[in-house]
PDB file of N, CA, C and O in Angstrom:
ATOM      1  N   UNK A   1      -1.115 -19.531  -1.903  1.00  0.00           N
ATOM      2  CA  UNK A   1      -1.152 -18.782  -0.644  1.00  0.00           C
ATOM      3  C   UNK A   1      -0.471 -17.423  -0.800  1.00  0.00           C
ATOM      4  O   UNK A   1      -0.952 -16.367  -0.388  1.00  0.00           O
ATOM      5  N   UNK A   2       0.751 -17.557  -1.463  1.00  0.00           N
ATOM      6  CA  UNK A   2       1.364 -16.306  -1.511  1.00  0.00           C
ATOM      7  C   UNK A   2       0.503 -15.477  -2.369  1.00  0.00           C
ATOM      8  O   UNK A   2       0.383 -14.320  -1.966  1.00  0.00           O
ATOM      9  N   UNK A   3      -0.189 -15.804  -3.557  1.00  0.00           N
ATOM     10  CA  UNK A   3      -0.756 -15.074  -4.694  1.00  0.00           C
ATOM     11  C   UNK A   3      -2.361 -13.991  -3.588  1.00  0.00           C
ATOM     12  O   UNK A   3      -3.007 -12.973  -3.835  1.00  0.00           O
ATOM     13  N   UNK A   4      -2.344 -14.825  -2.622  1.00  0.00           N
ATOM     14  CA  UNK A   4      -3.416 -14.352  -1.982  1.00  0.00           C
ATOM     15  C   UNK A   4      -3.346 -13.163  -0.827  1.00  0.00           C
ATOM     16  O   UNK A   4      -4.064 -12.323  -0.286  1.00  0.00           O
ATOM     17  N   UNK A   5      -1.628 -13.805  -0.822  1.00  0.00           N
ATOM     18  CA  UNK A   5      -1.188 -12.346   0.198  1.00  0.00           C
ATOM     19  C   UNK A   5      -1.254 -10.916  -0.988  1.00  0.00           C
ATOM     20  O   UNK A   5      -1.735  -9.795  -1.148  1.00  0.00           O
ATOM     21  N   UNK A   6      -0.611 -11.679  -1.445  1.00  0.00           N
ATOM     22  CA  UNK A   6      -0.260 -10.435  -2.690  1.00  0.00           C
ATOM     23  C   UNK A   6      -1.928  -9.622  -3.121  1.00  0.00           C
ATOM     24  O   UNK A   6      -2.126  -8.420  -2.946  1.00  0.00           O
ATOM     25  N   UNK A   7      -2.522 -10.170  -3.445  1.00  0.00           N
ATOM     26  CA  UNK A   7      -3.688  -9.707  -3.631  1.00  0.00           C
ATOM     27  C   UNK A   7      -4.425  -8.707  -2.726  1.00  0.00           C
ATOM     28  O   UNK A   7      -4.929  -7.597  -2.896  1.00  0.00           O
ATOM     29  N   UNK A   8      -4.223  -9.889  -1.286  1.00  0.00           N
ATOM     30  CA  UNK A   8      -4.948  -8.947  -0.183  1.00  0.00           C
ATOM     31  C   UNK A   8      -4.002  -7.163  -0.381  1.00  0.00           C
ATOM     32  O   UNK A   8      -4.489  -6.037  -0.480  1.00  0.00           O
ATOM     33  N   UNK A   9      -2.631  -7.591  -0.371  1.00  0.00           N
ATOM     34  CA  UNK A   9      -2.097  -5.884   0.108  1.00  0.00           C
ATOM     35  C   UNK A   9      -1.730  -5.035  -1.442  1.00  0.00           C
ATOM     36  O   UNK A   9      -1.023  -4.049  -1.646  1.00  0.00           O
ATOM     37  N   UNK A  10      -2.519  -5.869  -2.359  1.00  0.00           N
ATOM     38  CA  UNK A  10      -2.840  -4.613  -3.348  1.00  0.00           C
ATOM     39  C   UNK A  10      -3.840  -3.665  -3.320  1.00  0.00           C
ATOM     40  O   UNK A  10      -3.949  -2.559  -3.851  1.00  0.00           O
ATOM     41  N   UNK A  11      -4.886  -4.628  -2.251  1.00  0.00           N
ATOM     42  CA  UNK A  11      -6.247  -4.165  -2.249  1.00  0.00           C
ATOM     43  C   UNK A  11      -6.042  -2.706  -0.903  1.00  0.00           C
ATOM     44  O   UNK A  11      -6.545  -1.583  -0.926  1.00  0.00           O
ATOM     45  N   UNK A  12      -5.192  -3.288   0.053  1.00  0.00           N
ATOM     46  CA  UNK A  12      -4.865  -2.030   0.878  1.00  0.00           C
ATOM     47  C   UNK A  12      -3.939  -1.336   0.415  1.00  0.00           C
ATOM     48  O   UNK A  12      -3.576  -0.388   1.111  1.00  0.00           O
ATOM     49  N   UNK A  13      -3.044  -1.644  -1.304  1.00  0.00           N
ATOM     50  CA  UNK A  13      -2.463  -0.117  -1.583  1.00  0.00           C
ATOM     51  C   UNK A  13      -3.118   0.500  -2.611  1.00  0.00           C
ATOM     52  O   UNK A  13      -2.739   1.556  -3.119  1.00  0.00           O
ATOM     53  N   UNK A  14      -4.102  -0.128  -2.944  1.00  0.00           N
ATOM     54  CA  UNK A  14      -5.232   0.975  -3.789  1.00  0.00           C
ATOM     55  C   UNK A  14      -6.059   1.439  -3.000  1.00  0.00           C
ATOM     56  O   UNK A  14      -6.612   2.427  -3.481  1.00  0.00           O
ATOM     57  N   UNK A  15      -6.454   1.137  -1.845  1.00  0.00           N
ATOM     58  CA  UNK A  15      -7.399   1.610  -0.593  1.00  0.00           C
ATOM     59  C   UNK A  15      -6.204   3.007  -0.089  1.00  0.00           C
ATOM     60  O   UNK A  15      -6.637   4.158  -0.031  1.00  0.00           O
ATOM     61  N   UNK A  16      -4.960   2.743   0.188  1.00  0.00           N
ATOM     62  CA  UNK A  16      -4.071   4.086   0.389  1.00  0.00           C
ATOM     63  C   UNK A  16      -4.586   5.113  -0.320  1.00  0.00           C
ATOM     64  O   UNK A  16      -5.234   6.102   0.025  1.00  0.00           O
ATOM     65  N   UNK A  17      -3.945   4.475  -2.038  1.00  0.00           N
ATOM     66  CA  UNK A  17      -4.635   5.512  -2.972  1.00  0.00           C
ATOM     67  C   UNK A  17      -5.549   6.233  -3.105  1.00  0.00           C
ATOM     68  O   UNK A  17      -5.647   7.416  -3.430  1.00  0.00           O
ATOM     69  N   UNK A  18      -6.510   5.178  -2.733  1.00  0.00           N
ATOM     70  CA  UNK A  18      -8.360   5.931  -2.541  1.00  0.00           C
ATOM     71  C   UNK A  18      -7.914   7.183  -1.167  1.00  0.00           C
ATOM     72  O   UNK A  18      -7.945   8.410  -1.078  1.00  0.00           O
ATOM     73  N   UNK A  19      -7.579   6.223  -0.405  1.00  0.00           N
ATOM     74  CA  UNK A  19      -7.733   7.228   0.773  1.00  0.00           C
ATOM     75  C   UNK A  19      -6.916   8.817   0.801  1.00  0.00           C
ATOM     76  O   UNK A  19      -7.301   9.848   1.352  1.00  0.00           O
ATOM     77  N   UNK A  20      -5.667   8.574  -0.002  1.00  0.00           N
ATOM     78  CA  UNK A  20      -4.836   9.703  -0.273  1.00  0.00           C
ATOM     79  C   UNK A  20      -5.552  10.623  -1.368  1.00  0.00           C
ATOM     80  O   UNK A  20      -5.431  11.828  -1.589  1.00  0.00           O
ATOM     81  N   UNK A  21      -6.194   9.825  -1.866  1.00  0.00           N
ATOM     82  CA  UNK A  21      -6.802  11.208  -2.730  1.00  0.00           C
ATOM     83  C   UNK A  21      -8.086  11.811  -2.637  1.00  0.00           C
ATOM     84  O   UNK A  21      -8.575  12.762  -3.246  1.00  0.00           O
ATOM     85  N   UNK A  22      -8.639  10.886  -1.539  1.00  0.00           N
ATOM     86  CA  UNK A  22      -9.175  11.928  -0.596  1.00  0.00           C
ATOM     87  C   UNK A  22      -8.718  13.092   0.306  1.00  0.00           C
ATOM     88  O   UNK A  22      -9.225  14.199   0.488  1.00  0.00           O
ATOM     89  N   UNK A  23      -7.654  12.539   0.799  1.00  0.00           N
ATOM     90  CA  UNK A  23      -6.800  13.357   1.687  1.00  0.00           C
ATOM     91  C   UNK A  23      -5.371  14.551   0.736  1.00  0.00           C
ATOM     92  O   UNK A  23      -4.506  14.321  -0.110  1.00  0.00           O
ATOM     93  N   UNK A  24      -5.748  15.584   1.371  1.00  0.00           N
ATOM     94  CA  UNK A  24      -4.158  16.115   0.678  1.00  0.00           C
ATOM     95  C   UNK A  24      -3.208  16.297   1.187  1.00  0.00           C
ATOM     96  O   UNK A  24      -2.568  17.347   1.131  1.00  0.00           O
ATOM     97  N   UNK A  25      -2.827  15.020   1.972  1.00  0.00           N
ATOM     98  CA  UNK A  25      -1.681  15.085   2.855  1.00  0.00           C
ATOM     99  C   UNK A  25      -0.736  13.412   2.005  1.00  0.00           C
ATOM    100  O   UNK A  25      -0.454  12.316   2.490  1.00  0.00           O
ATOM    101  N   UNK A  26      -0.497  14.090   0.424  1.00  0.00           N
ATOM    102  CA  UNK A  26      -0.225  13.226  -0.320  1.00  0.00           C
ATOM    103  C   UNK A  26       1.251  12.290   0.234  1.00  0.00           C
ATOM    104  O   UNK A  26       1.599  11.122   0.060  1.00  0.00           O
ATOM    105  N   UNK A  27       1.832  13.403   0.929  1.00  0.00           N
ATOM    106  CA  UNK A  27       3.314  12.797   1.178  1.00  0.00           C
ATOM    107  C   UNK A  27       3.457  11.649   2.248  1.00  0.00           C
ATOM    108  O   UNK A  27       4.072  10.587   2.336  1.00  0.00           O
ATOM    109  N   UNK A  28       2.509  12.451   3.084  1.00  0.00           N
ATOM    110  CA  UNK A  28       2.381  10.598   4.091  1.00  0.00           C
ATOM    111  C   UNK A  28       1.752   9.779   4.006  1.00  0.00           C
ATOM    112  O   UNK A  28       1.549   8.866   4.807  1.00  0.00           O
ATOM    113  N   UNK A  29       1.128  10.062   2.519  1.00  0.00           N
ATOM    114  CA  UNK A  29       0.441   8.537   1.830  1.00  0.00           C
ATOM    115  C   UNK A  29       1.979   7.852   0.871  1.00  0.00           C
ATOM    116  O   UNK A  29       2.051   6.675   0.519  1.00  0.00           O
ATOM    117  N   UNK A  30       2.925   8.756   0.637  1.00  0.00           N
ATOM    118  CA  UNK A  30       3.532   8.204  -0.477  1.00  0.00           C
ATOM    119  C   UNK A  30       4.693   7.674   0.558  1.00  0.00           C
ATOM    120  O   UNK A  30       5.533   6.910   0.083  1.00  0.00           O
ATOM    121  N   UNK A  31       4.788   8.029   1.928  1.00  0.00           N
ATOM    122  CA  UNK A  31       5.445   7.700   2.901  1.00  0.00           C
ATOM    123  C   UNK A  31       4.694   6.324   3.268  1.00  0.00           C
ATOM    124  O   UNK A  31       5.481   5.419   3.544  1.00  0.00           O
ATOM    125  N   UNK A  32       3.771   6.094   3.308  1.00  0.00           N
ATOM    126  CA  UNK A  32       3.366   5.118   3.870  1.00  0.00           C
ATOM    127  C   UNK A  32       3.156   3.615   2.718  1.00  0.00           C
ATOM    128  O   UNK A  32       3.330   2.439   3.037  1.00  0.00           O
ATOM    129  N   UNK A  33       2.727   4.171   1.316  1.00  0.00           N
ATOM    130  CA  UNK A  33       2.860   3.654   0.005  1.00  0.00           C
ATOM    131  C   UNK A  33       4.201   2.775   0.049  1.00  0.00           C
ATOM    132  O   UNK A  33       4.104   1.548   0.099  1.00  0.00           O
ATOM    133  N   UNK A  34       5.438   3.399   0.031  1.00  0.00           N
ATOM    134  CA  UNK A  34       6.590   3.314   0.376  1.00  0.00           C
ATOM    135  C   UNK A  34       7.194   2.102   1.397  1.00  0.00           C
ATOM    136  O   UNK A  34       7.991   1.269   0.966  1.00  0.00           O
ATOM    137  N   UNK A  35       6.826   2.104   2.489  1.00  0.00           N
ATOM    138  CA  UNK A  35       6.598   1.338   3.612  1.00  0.00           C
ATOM    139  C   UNK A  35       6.330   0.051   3.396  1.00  0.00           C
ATOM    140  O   UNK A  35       7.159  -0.855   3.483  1.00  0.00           O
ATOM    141  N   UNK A  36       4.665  -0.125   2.984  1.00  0.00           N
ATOM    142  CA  UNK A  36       3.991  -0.851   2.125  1.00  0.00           C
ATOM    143  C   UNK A  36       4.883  -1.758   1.581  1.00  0.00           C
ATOM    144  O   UNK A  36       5.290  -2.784   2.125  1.00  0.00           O
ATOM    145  N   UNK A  37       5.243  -1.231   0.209  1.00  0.00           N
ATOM    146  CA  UNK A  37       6.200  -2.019  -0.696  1.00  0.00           C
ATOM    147  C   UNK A  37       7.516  -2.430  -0.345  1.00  0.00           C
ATOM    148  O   UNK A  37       8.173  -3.321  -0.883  1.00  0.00           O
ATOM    149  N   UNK A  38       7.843  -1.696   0.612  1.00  0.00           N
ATOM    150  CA  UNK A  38       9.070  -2.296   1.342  1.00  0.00           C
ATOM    151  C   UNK A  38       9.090  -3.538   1.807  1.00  0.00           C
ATOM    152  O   UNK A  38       9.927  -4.420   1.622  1.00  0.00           O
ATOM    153  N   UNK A  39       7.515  -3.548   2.798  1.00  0.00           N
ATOM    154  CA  UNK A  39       7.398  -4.741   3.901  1.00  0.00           C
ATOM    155  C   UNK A  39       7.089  -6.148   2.512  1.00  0.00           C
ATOM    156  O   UNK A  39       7.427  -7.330   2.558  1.00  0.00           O
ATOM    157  N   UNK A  40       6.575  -5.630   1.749  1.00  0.00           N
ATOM    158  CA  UNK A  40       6.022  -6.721   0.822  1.00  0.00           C
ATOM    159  C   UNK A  40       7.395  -7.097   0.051  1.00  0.00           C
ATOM    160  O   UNK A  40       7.775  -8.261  -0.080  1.00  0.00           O
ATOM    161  N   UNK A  41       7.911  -6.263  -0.313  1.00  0.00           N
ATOM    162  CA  UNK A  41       9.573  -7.116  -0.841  1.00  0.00           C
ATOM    163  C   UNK A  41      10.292  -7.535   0.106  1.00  0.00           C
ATOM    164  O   UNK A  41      11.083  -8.345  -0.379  1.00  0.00           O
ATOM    165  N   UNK A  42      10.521  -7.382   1.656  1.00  0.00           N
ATOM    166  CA  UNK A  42      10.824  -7.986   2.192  1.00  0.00           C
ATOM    167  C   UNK A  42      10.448  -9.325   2.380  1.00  0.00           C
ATOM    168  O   UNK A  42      11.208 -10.281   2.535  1.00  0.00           O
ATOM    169  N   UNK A  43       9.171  -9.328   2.356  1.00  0.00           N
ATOM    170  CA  UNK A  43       8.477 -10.734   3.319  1.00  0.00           C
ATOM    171  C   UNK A  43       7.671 -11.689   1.973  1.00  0.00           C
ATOM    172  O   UNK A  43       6.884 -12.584   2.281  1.00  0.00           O
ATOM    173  N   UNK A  44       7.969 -11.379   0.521  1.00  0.00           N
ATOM    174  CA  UNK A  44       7.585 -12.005  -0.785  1.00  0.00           C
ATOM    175  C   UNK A  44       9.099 -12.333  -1.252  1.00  0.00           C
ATOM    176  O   UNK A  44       9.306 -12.884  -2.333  1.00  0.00           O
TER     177      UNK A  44
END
């Protein structure tokens, strides 16, 4: 179950990625990147 969380929110921090490098508003992707990995070391 956990391996599946993990999976799902890699897939939305390479979707960030995608989306940030579409966008050049790199810093509030790396702000939000950030966030991300926070909530996931918190709650893993």
């Amino acid at each position: 179950m956990i391996e599946r969380i993990e999976f799902n929110l890699k897939i939305v921090e390479y979707g960030f990625w995608i989306f940030c490098g579409l966008n050049e508003s790199s810093l509030v992707c790396l702000f939000l990147v950030d966030l991300i990995h926070q909530f996931v070391s918190y709650y893993l």
